[in-house]
N, C-alpha and C positions, 0 to 999 in steps of 0.2 A: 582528449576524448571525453566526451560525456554522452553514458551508456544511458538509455532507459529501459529502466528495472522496475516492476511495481506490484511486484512480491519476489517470491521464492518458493520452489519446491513445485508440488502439485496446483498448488496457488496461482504459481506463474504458466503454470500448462494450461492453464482452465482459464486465466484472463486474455493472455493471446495464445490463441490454439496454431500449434504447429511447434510452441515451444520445446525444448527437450531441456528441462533443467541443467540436469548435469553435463550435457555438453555446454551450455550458458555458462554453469561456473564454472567453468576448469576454465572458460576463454576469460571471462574476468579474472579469475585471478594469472593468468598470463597475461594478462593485458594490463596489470597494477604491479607484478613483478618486473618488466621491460618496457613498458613507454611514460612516455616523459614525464605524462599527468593525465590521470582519470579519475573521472566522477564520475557518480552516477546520482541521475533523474530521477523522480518519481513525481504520479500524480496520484492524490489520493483521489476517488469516488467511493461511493457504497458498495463497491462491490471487493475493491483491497485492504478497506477500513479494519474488515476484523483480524489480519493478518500484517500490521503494520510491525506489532511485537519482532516476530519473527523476521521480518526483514531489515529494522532498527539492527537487531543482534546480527543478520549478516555482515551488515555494512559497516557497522563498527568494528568489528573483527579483522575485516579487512584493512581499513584504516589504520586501527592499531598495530596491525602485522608490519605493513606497506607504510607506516607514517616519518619513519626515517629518511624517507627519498626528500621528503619536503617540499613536494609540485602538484599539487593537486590534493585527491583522495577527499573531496567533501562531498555531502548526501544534500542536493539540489531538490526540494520536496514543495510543489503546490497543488492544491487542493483547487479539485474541481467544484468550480460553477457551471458550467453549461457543456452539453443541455444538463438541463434542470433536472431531468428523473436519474442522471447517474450524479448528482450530489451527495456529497457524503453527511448531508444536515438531515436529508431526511428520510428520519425512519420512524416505523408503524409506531404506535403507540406500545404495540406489546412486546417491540423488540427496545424501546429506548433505553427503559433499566439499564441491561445489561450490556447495552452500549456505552452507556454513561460509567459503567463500574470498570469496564474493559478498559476506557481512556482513563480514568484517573488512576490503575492501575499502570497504564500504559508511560503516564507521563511522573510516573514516581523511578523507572526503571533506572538506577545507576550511570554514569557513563552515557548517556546521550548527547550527540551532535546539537550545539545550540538551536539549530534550524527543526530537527528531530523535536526536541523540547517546547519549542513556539508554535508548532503544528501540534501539537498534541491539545497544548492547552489552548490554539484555536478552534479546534474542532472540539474539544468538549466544550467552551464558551461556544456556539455556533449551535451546537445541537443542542443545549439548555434552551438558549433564545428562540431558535425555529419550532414552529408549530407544524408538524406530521401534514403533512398533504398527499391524502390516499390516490388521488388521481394521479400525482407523480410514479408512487412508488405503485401504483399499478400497471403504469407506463413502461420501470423498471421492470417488472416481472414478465410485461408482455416479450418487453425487447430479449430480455437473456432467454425466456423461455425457448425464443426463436431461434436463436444462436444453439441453446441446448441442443435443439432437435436437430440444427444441419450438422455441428458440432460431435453429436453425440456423446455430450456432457451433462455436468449438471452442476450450475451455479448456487445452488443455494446450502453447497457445501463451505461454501466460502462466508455465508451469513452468519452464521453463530459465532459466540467468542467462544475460544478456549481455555 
């Protein structure tokens, strides 16, 4: 099995709506306690970027619990390219700071999945090099905004680091 996952928690309610977190994990982890072999997927965009932290530390957890069975249990993670306004390279100019301190933070964390590790330090190389393009991330704000409103959410919870 290979699950896709691309957060956790309230994170995961708000990027695919309809989720129910805690029923999602209890099935993962029943589903790494009894079958054969599972992974889990991820893609990053700008919109899971600031919450990779916290799903790094799920999925390693699990791993480490589960990593006695010996068949599986690895974190399968690429980063969106297209379209273009959910990339996770670009952001405003007054958010990239604290994007850049987020991932180098992000990719000093102990215990990371090699794959974990090379995405980090691809996306911080990635968003160093990209130069902010407001027409994309206007694009992003129009699209989630919409989602917000049938949704009855609000995506730019998920924007700031913590």
């Amino acid at each position: 099995w290979t699950l896709s996952i691309d957060s956790v928690g309230t994170a995961a309610e708000i990027i695919r709506d309809g989720t129910d977190w805690a029923q999602v994990s209890a099935t993962v982890e029943r589903m790494f306690d009894t079958a054969p072999s599972v992974n889990i997927g991820t893609v990053v965009t700008n919109l899971n970027l600031t919450q990779l932290d916290l799903l790094f530390v799920w999925a390693n957890d699990l791993k480490d619990r589960y990593d006695h069975r010996a068949n599986g249990r690895t974190h399968f993670i690429e980063i969106c390219n297209w379209p273009r306004h959910l990339s996770p390279y670009n952001w405003p100019a007054e958010r990239r700071r604290n994007i850049i301190t987020y991932l180098e933070t992000l990719r000093g964390q102990p215990n990371l999945q090699p794959k974990q590790q090379q995405v980090a330090e691809s996306l911080l190389a990635n968003i160093h090099n990209t130069q902010p393009d407001p027409a994309l991330w206007a694009q992003f704000e129009e699209y989630n905004k919409t989602l917000d409103n049938i949704r009855n959410q609000d995506h730019t919870s998920l924007l700031d680091t913590h």
